[in-house]
C-alpha positions in Angstrom: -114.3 22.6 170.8 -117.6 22.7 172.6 -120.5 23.7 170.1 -121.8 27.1 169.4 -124.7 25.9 167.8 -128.1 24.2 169.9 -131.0 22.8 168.4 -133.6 21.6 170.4 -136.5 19.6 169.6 -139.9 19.9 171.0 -141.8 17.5 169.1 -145.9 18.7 170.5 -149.0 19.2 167.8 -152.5 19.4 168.2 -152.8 17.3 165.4 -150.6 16.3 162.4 -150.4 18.4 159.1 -151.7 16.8 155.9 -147.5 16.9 154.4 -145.8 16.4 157.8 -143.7 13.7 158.1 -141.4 15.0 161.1 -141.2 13.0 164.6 -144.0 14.5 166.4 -146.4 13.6 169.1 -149.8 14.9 168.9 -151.2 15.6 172.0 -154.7 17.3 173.3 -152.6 18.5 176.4 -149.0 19.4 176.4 -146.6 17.7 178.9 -144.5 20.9 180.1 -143.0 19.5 182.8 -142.5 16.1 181.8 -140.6 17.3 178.8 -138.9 19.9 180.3 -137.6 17.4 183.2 -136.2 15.1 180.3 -134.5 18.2 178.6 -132.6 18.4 181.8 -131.7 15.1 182.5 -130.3 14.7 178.8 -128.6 18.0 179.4 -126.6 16.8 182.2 -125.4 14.3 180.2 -122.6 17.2 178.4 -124.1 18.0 175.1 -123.3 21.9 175.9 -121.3 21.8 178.8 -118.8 24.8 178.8 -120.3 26.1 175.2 -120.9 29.7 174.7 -123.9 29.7 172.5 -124.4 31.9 169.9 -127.9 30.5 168.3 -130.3 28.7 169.8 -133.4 27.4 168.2 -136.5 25.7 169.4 -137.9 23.5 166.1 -140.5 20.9 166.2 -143.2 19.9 166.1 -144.7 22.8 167.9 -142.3 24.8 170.4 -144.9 27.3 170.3 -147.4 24.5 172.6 -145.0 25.0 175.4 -146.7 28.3 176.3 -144.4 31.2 177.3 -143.3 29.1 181.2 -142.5 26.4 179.1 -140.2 28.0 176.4 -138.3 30.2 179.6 -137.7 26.7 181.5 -136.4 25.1 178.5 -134.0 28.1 178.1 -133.7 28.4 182.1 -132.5 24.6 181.3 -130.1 25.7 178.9 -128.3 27.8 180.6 -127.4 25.7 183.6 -125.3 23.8 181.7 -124.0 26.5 179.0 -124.0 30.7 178.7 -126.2 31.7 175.5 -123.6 34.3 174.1 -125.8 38.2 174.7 -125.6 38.6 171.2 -127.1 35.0 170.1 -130.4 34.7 168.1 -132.3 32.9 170.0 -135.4 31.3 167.5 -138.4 29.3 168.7 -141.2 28.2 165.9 -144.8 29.1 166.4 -147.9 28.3 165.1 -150.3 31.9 164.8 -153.0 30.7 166.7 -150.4 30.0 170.0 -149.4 33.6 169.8 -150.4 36.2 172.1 -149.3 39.4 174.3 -149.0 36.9 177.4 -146.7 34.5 175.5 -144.8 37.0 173.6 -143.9 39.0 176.7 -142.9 35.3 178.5 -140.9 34.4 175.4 -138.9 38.0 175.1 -138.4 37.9 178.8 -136.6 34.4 178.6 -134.3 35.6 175.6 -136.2 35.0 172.4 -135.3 37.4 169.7 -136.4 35.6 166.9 -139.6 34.2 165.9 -140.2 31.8 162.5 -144.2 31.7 162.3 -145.8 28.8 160.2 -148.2 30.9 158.2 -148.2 28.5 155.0 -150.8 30.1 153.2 -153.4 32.9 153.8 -156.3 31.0 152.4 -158.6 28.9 154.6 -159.8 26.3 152.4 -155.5 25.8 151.9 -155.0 26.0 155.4 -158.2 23.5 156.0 -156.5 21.0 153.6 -153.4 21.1 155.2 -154.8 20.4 158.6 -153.4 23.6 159.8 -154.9 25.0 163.2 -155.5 29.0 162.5 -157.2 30.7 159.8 -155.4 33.0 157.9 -156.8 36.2 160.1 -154.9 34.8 162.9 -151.2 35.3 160.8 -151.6 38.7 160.9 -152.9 39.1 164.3 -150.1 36.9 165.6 -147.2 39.5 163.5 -148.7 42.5 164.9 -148.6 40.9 168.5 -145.3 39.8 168.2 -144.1 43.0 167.4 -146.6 44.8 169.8 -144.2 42.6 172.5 -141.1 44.0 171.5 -140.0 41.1 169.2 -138.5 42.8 165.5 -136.7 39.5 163.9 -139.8 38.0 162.3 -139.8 35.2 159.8 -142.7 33.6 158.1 -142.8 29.8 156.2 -145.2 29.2 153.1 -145.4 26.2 151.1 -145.9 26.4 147.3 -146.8 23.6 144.3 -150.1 22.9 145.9 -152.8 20.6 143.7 -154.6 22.5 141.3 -158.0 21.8 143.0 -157.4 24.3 145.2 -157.0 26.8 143.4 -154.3 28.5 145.5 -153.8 31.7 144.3 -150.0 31.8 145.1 -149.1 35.3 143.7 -151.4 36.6 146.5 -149.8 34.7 148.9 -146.6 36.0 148.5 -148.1 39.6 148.5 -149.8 39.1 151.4 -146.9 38.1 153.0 -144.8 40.8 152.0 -147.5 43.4 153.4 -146.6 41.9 156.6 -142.9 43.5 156.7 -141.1 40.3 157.7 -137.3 40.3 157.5 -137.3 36.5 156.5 -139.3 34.1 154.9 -139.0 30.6 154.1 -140.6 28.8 151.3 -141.0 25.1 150.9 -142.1 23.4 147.3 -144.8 20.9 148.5 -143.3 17.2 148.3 -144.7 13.7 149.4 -143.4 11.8 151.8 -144.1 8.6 153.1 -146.5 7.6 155.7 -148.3 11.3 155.7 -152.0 11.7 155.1 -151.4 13.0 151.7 -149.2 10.1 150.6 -152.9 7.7 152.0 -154.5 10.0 149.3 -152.1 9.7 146.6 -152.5 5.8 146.9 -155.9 6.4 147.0 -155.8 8.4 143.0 -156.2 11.7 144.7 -153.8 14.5 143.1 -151.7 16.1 145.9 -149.3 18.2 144.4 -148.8 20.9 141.5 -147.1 20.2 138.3 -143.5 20.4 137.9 -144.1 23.3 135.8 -145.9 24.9 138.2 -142.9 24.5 140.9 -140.9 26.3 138.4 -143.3 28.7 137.7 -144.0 29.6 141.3 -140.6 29.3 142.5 -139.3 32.0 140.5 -142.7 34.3 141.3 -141.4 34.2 144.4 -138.1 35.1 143.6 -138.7 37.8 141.6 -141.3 39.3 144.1 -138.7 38.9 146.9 -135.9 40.4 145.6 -137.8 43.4 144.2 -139.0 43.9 148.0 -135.5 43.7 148.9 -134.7 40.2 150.0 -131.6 38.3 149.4 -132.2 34.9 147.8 -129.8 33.5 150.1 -130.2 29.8 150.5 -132.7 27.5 148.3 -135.3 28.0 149.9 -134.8 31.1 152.3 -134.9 35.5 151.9 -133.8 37.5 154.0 -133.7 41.4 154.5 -130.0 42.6 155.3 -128.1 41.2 158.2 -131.6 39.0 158.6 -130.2 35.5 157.5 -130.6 32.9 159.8 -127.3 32.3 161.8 -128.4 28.9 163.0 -129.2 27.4 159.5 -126.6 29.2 157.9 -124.3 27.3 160.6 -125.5 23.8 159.6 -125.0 24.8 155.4 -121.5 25.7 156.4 -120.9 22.5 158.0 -120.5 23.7 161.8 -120.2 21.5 164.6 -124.0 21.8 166.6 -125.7 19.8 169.3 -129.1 18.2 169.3 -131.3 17.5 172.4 -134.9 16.1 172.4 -136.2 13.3 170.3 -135.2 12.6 166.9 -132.5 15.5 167.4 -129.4 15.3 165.4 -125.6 16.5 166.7 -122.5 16.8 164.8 -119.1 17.4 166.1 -116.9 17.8 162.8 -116.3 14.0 162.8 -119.7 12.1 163.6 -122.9 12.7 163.5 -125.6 11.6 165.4 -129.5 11.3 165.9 -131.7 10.6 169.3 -134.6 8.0 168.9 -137.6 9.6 167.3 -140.4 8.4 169.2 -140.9 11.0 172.5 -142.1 8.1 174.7 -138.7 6.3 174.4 -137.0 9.2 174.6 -138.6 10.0 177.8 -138.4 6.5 179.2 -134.9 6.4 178.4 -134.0 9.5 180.4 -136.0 8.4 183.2 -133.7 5.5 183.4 -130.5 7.5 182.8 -130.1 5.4 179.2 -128.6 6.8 176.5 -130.7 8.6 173.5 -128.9 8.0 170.9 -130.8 6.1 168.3 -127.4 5.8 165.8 -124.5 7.5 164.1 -122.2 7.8 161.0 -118.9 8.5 160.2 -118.1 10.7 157.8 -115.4 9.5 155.3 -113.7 12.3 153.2 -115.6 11.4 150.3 -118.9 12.3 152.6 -117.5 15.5 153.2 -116.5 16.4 149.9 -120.0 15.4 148.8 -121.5 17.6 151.3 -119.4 20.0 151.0 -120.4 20.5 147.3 -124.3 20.1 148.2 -124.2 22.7 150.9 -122.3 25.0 148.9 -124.2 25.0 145.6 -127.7 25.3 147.9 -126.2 29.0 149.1 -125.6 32.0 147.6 -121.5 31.4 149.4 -121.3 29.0 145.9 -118.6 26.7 145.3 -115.1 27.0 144.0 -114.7 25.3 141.2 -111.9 24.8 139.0 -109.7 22.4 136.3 -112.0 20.2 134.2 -114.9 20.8 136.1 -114.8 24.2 134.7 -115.9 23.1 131.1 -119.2 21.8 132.3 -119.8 24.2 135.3 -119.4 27.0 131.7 -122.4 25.1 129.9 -124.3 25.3 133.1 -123.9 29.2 132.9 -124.9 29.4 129.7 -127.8 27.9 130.1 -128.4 30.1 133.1 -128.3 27.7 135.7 -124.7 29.1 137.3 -123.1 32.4 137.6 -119.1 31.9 137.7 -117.2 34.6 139.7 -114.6 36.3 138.4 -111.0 34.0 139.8 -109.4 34.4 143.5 -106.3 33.7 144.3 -106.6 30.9 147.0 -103.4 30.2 149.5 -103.1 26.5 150.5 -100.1 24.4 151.8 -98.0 26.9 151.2 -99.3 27.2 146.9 -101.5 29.9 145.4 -104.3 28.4 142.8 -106.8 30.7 141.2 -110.1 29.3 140.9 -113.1 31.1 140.1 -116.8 30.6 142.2 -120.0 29.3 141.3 -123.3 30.4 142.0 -126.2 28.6 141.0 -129.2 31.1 139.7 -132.9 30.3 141.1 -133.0 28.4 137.5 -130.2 26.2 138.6 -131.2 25.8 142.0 -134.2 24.1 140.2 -131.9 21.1 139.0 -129.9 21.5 142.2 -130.0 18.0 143.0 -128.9 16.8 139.5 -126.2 19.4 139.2 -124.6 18.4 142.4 -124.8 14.7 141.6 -123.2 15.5 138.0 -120.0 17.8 139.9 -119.9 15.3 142.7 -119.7 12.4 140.1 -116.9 14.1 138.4 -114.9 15.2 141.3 -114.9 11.7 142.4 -113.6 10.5 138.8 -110.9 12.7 138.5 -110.3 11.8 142.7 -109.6 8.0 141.2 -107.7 8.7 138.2 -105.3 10.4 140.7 -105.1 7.5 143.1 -104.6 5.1 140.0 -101.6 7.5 138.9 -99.2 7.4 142.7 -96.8 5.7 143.1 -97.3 2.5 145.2 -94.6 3.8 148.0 -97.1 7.3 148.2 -99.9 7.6 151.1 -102.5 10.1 150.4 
């Protein structure tokens, strides 16, 4: 089946934040028409041919740096080669200081409905650290403007577990954020990664993230604050207002087949999954030369899946069902508090009913997620053996 699902990469920054560690290119002048010429040629090649889309989102990098031409020829681009369903949510990501009536009317025009902005924090000496480009007056300036254009679905990112140097003062944050009225907002535990100014500081002594008791701490602030504004605590790391959730993530947690166009881009079609080469000057120079992108792929074996399966469902609010001897541990995580079990549900397959009851882990649990998926996957696999082990040689499973 063709995908319902686009992502599209557009990997432009005016320079790179302190934490960042995505493929980008930073560039004092953005190539519109270069990239937008690439988009096309990789297009052609089928990714979306005869799809009916029903989410479409621009990620980066900086989609925002396209300007409001750029984003409607990127979507003009689209939709010669697939129909964007008229009910789709169609999401670019913008910094505040790209935002403006002009673009906004350009990006509403060309079918944008949803806008995630990258606030991160509503302090200037934060943002400053971070190598952000706007101050924090520009956040609010850039909500009011996007609504002012006729643009409702508004979703805002902050990152929390910042070095205590800063003195961050997080709880403000998060109110300030909430004055704003957005129907989603996405936060992200600061984390170092490889080959990012702050990992150049760590190495140099510097202190560059907050204490894992101050992730916990902050984390379930923000929780708290959320849901008493309203918000569902829907993924990890994502609130939403009702009916706000973000179809296009939500699509990749359920394990949906999606494409992938621009560089560093991943696609999966149910089977495979693929990625394009990172770096946007190969990417280009490929295109121009009618060369494949991809930059390699995997197979997913059952055991991947089952893995995954378990990862994506513990990291939502959907849960996981759970049953036989995995329920004995899966009751000791709920009384710590990490899980919630759901009452059983009868569940048809092959032609059987099982009753198996759904787990949920609670913002506690979604703390150790990592660790409690390992432990269930680890355990699911054992038992997965011990069966194997016990059919008969003349069996196939």
């Amino acid at each position: 089946m063709p995908p319902s699902h686009l992502y599209v990469h557009v990997p432009f920054c005016a320079r790179r934040c302190s934490y960042c560690d995505f493929s980008i290119a930073v560039r004092s002048r953005t190539p519109v028409d270069e990239y937008t010429n690439a988009l096309r040629t990789e297009l052609a090649f089928g990714a979306v041919d005869g799809s009916t889309l029903d989410t479409v989102y621009l990620g980066g990098g900086t989609p925002s740096r396209l300007g409001g031409v750029g984003v409607a020829n990127v979507l003009s681009a689209i939709r010669e080669r697939a129909q964007i369903a008229s009910n789709a949510e169609v999401t670019i990501e913008a910094n505040p200081d790209d935002v403006n009536d002009i673009s906004v009317a350009q990006w509403l025009a060309a079918g944008v409905n949803r806008i995630s902005l990258g606030a991160q924090s509503f302090d200037d000496t934060v943002l400053e650290w971070m190598h952000r480009t706007h101050d924090s007056s520009q956040i609010g300036r850039a909500v009011k403007a996007i609504r002012r254009g006729g643009i409702e679905n508004v979703s805002l990112d902050l990152i929390f577990a910042l070095p205590a140097h800063l003195n961050r003062n997080w709880k403000k944050d998060v109110q300030r954020a909430l004055e704003l009225t957005p129907s989603h907002v996405s936060l992200y535990g600061l984390t170092v990664e490889a080959h990012t100014p702050i990992a150049r500081w760590a190495d140099r002594g510097a202190i560059v993230e907050g204490s894992e008791t101050q992730y916990e701490e902050e984390f379930l602030y923000a929780h708290e604050a959320m849901y008493a504004a309203g918000f569902d605590h829907y993924e990890v790391s994502n609130f939403s207002l009702p009916a706000k959730a973000s179809r296009h993530n939500s699509a990749y947690w359920t394990g949906a087949p999606y494409a992938g166009v621009g560089p560093s881009a991943h696609s999966f079609d149910g089977a495979v999954r693929r990625w394009n080469v990172a770096a946007y000057a190969e990417w280009v120079r490929r295109l121009s030369n009618s060369e494949p992108t991809i930059g390699g792929e995997e197979t997913l074996t059952d055991e991947n899946r089952g893995v995954e399966e378990e990862y994506l469902g513990l990291r939502t609010r959907r849960g996981l069902e759970v049953g036989g001897s995995e329920l004995s541990v899966t009751e000791l995580w709920e009384t710590a508090g990490w899980g919630e079990l759901d009452k059983p549900q009868t569940v048809a397959h092959n032609g059987h009913e099982s009753v198996f009851p759904r787990l949920r882990l609670t913002p506690t649990g979604w703390l150790r997620l990592d660790s409690l998926a390992a432990d269930l996957a680890a355990r699911r696999s054992n038992r997965a053996t011990a069966a194997l082990s016990a059919t008969p040689s003349h069996c196939y499973i």
